[in-house]
PDB file of N, CA, C, O and CB in Angstrom:
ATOM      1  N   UNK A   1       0.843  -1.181   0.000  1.00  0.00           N
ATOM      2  CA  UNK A   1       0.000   0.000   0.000  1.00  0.00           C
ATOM      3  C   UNK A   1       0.887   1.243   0.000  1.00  0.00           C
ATOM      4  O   UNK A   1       1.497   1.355   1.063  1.00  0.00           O
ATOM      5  CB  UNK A   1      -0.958  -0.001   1.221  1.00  0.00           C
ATOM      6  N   UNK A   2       1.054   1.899  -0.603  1.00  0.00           N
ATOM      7  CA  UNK A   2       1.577   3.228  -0.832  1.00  0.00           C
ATOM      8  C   UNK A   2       1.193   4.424   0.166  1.00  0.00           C
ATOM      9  O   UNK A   2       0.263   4.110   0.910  1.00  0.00           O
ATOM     10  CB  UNK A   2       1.149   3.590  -2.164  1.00  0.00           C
ATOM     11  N   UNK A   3       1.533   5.313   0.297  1.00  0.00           N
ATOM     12  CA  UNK A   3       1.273   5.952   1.217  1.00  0.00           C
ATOM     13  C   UNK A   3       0.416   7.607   0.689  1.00  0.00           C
ATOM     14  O   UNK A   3       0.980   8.332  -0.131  1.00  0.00           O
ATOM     15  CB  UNK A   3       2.674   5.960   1.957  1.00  0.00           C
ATOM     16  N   UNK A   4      -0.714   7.928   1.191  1.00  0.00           N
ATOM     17  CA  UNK A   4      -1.241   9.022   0.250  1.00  0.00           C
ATOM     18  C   UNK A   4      -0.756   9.875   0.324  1.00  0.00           C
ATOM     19  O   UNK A   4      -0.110  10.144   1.337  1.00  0.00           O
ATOM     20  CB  UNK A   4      -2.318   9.426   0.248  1.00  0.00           C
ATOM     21  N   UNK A   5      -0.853  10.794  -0.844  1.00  0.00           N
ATOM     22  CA  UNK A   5      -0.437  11.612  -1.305  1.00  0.00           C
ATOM     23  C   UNK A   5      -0.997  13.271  -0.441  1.00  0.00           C
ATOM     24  O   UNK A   5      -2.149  13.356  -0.016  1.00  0.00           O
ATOM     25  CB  UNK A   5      -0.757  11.238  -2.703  1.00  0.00           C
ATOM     26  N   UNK A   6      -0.175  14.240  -0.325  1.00  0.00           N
ATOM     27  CA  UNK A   6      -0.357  14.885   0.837  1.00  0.00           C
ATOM     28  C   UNK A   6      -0.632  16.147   0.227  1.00  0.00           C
ATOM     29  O   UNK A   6      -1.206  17.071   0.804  1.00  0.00           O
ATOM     30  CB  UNK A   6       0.773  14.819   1.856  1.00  0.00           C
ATOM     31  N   UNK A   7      -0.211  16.172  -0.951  1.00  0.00           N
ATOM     32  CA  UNK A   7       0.120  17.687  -1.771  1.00  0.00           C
ATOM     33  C   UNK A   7       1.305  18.302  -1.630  1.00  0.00           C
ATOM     34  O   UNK A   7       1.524  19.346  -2.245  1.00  0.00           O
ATOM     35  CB  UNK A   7      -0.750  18.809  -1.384  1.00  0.00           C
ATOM     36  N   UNK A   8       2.048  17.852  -0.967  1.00  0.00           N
ATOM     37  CA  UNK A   8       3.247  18.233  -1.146  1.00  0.00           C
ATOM     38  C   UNK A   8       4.162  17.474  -1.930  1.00  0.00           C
ATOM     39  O   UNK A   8       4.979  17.982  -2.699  1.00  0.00           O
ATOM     40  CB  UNK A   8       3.686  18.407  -0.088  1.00  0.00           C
ATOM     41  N   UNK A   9       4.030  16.331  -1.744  1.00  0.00           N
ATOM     42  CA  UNK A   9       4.504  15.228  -3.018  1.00  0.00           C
ATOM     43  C   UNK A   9       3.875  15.118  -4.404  1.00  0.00           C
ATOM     44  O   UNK A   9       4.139  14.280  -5.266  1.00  0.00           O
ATOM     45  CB  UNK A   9       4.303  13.812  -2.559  1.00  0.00           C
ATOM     46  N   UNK A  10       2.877  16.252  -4.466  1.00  0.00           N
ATOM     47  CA  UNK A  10       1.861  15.546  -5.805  1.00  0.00           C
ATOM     48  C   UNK A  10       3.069  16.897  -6.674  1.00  0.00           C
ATOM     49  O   UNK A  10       3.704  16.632  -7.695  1.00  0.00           O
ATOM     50  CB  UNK A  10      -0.780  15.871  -5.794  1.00  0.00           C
ATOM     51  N   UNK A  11       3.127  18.324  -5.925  1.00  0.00           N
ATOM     52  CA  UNK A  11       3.775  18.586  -6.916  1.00  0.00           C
ATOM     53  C   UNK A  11       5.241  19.020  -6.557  1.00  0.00           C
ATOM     54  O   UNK A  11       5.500  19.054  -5.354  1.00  0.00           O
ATOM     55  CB  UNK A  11       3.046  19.482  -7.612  1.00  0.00           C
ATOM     56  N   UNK A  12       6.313  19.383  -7.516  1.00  0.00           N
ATOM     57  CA  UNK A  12       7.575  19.472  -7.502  1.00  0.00           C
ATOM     58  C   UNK A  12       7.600  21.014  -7.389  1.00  0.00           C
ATOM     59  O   UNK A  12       6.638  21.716  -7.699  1.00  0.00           O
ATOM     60  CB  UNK A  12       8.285  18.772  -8.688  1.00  0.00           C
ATOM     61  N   UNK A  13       8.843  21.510  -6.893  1.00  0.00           N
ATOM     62  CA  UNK A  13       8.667  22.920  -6.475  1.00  0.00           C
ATOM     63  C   UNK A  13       8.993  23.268  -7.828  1.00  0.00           C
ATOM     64  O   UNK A  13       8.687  24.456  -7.935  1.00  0.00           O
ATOM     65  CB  UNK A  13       9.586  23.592  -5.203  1.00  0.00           C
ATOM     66  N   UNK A  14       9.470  22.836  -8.954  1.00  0.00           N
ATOM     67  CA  UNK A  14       9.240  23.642 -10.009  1.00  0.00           C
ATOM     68  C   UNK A  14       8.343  23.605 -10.832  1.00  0.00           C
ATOM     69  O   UNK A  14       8.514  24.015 -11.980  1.00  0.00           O
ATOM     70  CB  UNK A  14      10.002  23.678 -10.590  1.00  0.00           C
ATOM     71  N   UNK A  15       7.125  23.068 -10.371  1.00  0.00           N
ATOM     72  CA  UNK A  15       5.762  22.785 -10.742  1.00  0.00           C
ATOM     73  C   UNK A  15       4.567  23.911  -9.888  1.00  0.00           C
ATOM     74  O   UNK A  15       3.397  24.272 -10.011  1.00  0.00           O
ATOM     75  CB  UNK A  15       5.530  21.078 -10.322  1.00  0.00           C
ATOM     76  N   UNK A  16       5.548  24.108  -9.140  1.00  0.00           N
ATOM     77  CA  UNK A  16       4.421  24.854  -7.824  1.00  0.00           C
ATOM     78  C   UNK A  16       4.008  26.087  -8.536  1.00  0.00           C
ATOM     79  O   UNK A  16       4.638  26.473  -9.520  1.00  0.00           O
ATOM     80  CB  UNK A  16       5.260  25.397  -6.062  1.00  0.00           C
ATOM     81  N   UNK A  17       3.192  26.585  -8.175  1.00  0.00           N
ATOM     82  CA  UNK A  17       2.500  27.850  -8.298  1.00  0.00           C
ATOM     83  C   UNK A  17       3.571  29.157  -7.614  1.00  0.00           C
ATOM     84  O   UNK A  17       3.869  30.260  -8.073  1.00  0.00           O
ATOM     85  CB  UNK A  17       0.930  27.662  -7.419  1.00  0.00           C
ATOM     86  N   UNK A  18       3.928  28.526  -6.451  1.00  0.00           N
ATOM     87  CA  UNK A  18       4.794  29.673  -5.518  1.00  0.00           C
ATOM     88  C   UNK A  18       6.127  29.694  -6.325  1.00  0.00           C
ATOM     89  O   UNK A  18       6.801  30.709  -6.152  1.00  0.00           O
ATOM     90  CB  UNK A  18       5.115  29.181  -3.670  1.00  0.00           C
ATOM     91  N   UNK A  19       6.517  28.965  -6.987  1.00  0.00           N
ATOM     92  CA  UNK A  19       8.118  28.765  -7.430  1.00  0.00           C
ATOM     93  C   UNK A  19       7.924  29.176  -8.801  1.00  0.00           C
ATOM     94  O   UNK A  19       8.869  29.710  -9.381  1.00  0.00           O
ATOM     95  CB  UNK A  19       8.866  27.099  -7.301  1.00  0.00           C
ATOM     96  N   UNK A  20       6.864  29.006  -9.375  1.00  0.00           N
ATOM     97  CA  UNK A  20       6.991  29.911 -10.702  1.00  0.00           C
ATOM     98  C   UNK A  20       6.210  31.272 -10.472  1.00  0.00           C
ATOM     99  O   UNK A  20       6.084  31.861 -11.546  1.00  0.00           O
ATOM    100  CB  UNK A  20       6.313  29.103 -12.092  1.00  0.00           C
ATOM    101  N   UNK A  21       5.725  31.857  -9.556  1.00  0.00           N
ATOM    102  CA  UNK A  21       5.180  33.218  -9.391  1.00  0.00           C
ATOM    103  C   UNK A  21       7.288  34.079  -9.008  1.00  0.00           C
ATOM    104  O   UNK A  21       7.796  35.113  -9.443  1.00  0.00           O
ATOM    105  CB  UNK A  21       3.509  33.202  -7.558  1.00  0.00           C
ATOM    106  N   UNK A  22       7.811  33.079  -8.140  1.00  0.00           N
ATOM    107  CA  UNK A  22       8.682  33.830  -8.002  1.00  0.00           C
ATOM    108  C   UNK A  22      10.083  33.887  -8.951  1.00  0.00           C
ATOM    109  O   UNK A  22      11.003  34.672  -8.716  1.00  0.00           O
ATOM    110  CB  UNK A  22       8.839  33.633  -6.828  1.00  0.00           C
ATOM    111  N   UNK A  23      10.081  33.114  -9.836  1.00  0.00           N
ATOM    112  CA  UNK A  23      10.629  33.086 -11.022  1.00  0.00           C
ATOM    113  C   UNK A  23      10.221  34.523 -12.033  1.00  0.00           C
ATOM    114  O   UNK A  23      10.893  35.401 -12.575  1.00  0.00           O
ATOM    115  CB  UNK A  23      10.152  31.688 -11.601  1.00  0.00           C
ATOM    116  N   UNK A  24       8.867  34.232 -11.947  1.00  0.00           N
ATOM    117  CA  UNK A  24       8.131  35.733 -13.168  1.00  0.00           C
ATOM    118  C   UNK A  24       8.988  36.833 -12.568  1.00  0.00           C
ATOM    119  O   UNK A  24       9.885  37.501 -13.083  1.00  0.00           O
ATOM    120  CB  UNK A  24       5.944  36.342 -12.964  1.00  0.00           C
ATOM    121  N   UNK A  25       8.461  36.846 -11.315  1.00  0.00           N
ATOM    122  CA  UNK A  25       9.554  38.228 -10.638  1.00  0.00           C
ATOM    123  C   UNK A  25      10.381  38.392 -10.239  1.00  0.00           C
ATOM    124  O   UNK A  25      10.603  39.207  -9.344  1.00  0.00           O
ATOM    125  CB  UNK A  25       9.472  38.852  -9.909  1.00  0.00           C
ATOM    126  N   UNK A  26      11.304  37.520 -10.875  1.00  0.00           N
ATOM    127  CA  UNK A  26      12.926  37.512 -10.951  1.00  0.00           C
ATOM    128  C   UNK A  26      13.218  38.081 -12.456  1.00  0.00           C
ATOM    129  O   UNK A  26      13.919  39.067 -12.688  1.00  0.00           O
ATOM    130  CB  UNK A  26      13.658  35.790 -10.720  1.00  0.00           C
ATOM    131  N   UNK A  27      12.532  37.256 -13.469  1.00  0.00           N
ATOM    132  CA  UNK A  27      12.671  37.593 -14.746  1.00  0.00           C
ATOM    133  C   UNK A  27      12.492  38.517 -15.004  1.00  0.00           C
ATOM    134  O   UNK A  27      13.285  38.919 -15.855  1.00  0.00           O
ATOM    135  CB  UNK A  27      12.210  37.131 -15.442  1.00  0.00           C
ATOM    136  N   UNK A  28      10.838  40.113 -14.307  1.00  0.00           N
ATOM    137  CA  UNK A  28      10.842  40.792 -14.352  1.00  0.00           C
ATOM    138  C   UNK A  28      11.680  41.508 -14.225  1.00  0.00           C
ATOM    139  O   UNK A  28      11.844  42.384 -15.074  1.00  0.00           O
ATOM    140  CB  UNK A  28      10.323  40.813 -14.117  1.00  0.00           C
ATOM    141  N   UNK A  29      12.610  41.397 -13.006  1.00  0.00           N
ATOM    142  CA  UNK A  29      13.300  42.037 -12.414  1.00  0.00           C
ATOM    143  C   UNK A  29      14.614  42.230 -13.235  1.00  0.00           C
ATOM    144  O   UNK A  29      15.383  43.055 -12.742  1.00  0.00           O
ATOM    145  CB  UNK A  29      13.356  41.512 -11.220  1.00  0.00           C
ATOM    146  N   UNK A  30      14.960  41.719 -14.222  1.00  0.00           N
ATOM    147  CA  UNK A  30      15.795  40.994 -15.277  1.00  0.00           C
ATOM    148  C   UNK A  30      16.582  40.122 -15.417  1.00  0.00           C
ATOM    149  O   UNK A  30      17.395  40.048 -16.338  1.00  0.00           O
ATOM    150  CB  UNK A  30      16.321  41.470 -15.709  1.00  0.00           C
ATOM    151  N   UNK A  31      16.380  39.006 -14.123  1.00  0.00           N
ATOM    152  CA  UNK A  31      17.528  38.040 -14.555  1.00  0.00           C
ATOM    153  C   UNK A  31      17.217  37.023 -15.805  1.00  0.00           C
ATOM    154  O   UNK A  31      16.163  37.092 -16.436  1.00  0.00           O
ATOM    155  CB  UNK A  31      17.901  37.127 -13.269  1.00  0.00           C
ATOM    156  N   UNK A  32      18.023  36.282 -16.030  1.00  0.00           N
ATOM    157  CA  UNK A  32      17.988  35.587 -17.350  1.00  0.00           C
ATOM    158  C   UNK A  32      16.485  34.418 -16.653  1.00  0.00           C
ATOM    159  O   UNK A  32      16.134  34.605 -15.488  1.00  0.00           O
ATOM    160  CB  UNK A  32      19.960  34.654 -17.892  1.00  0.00           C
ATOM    161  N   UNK A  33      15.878  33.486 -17.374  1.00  0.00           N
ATOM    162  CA  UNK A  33      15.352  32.655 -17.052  1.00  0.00           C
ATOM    163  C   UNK A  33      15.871  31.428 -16.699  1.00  0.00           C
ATOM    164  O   UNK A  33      15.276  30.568 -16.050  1.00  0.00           O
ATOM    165  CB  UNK A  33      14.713  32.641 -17.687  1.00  0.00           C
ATOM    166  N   UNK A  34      16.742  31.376 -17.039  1.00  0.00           N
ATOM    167  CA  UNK A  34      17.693  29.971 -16.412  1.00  0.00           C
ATOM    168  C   UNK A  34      18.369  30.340 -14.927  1.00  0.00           C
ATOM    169  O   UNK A  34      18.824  29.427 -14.239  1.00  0.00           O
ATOM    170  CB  UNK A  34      19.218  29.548 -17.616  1.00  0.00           C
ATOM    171  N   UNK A  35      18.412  31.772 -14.456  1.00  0.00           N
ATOM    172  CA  UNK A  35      19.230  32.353 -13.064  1.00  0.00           C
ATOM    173  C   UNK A  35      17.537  31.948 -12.144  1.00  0.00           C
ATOM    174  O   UNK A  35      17.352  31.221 -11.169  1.00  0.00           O
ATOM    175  CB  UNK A  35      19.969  34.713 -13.151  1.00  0.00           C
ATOM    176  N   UNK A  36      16.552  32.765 -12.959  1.00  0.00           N
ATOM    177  CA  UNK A  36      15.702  33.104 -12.391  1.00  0.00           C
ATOM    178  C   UNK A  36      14.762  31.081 -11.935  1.00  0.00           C
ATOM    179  O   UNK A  36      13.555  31.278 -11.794  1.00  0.00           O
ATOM    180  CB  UNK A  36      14.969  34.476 -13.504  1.00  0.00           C
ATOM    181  N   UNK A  37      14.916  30.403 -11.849  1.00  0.00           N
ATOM    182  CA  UNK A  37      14.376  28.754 -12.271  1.00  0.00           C
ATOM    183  C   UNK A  37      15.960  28.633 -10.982  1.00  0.00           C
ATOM    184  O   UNK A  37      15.650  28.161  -9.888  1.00  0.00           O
ATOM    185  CB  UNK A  37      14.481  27.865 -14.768  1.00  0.00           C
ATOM    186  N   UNK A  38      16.841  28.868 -11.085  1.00  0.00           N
ATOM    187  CA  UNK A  38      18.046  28.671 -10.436  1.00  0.00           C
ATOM    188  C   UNK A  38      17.814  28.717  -8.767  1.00  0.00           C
ATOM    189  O   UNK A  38      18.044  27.878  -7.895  1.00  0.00           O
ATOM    190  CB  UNK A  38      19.065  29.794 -10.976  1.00  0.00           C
ATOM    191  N   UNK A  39      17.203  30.204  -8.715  1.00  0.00           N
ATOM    192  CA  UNK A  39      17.396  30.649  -7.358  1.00  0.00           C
ATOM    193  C   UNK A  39      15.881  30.860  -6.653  1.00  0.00           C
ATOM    194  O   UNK A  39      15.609  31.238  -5.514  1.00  0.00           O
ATOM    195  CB  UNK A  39      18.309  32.064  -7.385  1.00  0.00           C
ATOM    196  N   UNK A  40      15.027  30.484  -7.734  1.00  0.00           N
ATOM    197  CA  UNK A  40      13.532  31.238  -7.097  1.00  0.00           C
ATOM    198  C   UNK A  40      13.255  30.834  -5.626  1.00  0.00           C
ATOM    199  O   UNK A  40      12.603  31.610  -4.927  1.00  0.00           O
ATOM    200  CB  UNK A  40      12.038  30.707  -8.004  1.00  0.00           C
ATOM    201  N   UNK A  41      13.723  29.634  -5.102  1.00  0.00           N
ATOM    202  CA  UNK A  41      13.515  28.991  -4.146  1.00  0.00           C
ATOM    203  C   UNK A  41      14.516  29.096  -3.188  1.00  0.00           C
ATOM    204  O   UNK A  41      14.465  28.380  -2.188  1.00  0.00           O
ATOM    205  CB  UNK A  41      13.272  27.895  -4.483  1.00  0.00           C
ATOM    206  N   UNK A  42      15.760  30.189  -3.419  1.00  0.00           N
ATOM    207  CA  UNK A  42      17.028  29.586  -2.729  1.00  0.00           C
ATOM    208  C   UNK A  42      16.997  31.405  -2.306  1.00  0.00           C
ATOM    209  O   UNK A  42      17.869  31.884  -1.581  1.00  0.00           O
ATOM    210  CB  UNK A  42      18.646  28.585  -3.899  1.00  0.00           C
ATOM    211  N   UNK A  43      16.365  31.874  -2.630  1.00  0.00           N
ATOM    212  CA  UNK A  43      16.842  33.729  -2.473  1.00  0.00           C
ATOM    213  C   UNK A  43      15.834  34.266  -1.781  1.00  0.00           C
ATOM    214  O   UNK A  43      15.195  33.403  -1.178  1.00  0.00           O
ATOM    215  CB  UNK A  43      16.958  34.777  -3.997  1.00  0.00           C
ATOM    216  N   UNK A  44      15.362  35.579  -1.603  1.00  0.00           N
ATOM    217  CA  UNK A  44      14.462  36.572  -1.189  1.00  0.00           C
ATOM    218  C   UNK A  44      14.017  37.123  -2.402  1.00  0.00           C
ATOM    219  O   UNK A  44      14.820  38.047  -2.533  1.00  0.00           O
ATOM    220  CB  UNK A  44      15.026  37.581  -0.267  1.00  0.00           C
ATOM    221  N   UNK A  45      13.173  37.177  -3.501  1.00  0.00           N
ATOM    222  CA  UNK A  45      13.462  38.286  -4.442  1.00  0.00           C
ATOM    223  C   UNK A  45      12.705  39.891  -3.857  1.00  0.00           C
ATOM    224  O   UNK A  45      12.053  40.799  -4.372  1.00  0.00           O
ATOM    225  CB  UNK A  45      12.776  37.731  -6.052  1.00  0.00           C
ATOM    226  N   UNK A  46      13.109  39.647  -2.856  1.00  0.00           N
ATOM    227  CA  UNK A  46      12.554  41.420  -2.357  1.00  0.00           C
ATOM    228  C   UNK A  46      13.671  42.278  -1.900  1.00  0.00           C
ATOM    229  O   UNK A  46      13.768  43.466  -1.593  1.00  0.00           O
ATOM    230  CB  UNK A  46      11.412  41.491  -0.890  1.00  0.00           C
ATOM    231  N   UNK A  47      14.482  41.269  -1.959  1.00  0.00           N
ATOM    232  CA  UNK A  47      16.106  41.583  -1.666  1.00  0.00           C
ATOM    233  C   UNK A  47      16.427  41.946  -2.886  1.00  0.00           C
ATOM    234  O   UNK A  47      16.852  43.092  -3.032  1.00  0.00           O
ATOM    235  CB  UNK A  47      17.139  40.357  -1.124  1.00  0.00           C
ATOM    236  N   UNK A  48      16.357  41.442  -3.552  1.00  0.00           N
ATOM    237  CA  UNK A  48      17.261  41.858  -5.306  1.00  0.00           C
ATOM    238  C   UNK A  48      16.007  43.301  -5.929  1.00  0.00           C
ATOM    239  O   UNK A  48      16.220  44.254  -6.678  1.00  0.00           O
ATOM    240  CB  UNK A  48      17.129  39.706  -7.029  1.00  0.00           C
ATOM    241  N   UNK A  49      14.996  42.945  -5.346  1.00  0.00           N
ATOM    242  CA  UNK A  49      13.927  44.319  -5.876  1.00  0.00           C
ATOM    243  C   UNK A  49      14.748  45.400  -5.637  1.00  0.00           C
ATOM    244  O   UNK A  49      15.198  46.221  -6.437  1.00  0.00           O
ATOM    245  CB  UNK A  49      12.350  44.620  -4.976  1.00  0.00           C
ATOM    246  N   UNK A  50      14.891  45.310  -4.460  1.00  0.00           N
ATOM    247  CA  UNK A  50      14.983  46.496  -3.465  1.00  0.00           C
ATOM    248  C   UNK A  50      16.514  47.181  -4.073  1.00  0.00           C
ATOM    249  O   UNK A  50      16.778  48.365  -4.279  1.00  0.00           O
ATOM    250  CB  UNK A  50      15.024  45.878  -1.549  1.00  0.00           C
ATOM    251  N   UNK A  51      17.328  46.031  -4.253  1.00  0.00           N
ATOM    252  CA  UNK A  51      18.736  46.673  -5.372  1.00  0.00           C
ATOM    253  C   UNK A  51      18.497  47.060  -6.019  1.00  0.00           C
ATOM    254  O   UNK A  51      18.768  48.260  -6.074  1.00  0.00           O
ATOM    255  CB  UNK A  51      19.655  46.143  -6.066  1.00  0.00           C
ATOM    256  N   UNK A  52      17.764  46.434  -7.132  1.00  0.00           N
ATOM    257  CA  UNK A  52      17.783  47.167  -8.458  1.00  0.00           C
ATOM    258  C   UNK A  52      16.685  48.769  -8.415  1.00  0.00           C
ATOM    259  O   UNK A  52      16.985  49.737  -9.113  1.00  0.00           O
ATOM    260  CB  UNK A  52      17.132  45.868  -9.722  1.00  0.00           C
ATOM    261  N   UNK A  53      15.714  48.772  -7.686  1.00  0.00           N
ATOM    262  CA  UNK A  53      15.068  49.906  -7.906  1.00  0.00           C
ATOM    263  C   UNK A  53      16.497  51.275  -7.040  1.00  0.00           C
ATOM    264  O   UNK A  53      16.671  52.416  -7.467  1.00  0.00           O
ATOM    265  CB  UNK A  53      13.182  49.667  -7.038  1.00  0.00           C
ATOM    266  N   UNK A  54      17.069  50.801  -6.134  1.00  0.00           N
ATOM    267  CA  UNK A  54      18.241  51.649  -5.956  1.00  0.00           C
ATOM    268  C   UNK A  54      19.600  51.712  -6.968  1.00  0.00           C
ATOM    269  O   UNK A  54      20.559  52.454  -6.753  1.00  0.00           O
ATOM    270  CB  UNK A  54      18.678  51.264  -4.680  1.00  0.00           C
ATOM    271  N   UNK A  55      19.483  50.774  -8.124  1.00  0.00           N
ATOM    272  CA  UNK A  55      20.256  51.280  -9.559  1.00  0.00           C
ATOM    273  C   UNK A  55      21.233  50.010  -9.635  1.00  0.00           C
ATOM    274  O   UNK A  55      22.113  50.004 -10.495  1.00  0.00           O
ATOM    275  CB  UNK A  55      21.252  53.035  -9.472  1.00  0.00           C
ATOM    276  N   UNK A  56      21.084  48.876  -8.700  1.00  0.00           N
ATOM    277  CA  UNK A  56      22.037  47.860  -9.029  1.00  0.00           C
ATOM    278  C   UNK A  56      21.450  46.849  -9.998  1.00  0.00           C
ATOM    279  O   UNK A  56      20.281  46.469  -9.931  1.00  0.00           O
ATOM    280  CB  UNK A  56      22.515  47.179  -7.784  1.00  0.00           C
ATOM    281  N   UNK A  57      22.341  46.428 -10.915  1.00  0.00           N
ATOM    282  CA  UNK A  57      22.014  45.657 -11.776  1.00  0.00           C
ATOM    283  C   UNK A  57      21.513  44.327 -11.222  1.00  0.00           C
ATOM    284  O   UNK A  57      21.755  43.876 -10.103  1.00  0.00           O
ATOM    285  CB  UNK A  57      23.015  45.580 -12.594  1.00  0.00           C
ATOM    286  N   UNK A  58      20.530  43.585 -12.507  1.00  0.00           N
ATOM    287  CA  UNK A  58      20.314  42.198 -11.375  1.00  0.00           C
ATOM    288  C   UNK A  58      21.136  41.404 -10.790  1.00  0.00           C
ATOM    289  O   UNK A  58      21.194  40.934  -9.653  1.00  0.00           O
ATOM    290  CB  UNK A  58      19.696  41.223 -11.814  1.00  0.00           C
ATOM    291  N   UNK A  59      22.059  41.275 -12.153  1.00  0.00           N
ATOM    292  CA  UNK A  59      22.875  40.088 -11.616  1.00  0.00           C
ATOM    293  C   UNK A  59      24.157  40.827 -10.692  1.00  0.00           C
ATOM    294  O   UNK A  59      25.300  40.405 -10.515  1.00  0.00           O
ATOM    295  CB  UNK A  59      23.515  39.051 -13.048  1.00  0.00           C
ATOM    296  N   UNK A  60      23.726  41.666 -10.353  1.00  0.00           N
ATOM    297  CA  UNK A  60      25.180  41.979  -9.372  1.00  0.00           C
ATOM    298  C   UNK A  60      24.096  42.007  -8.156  1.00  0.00           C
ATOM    299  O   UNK A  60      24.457  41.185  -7.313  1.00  0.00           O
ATOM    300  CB  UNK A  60      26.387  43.791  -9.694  1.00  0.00           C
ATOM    301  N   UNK A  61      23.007  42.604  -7.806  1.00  0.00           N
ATOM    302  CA  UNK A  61      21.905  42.257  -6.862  1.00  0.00           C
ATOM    303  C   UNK A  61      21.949  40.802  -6.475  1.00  0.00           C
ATOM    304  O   UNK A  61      22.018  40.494  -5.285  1.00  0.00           O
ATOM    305  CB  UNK A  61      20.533  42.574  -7.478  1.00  0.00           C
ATOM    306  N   UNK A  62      21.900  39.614  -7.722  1.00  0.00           N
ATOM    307  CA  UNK A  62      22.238  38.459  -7.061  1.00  0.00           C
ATOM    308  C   UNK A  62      23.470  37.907  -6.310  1.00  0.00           C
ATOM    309  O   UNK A  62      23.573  37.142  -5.351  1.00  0.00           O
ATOM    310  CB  UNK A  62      22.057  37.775  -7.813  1.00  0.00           C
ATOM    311  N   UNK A  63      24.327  38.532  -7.044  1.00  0.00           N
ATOM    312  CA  UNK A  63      25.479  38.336  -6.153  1.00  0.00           C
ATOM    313  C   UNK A  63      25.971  38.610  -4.644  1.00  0.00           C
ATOM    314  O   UNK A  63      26.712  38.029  -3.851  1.00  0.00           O
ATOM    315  CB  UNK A  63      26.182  38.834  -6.703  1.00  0.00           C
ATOM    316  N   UNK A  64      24.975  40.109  -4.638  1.00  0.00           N
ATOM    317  CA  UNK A  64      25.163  40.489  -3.251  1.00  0.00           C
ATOM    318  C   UNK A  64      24.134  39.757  -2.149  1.00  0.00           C
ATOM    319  O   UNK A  64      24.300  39.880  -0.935  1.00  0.00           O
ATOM    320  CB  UNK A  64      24.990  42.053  -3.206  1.00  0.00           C
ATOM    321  N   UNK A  65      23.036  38.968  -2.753  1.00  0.00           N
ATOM    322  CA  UNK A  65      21.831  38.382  -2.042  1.00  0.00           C
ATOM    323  C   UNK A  65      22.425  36.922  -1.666  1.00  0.00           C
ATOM    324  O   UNK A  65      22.279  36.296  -0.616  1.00  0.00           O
ATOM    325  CB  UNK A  65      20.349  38.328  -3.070  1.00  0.00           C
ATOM    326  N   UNK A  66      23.033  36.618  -2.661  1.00  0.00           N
ATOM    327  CA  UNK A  66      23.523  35.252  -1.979  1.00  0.00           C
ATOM    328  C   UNK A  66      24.481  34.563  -1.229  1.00  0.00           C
ATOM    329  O   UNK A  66      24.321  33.370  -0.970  1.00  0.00           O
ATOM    330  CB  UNK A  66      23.607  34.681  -2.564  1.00  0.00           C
TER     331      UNK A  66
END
């Protein structure tokens, strides 16, 4: 007998709703889509917002976030 399924196993965090909302607003933000799939789950992106609307580029925003 297998054990049921809980919803947390049904989907993969790069399936989730939360992990691709925070991908969009990474990409917005301008990282590439392969950075943004990279870190959506591993960063803050309110941290890298908050750089770039003060003039830092994304990917140097990521650098300093991680």
């Amino acid at each position: 007998m297998e054990p049921p399924i809980t919803g947390h196993e049904a989907i993969s965090h790069e399936e989730s709703p939360a992990h691709n909302w925070r991908v969009s607003q990474l990409k917005r933000l301008g990282l590439s889509g392969s950075l943004a799939e990279s870190y959506a789950d591993r960063i803050d992106w309110h941290q890298i917002a908050r750089l770039v609307k003060h003039g830092c580029s994304p990917q140097l925003a990521l650098r300093i976030v991680r």
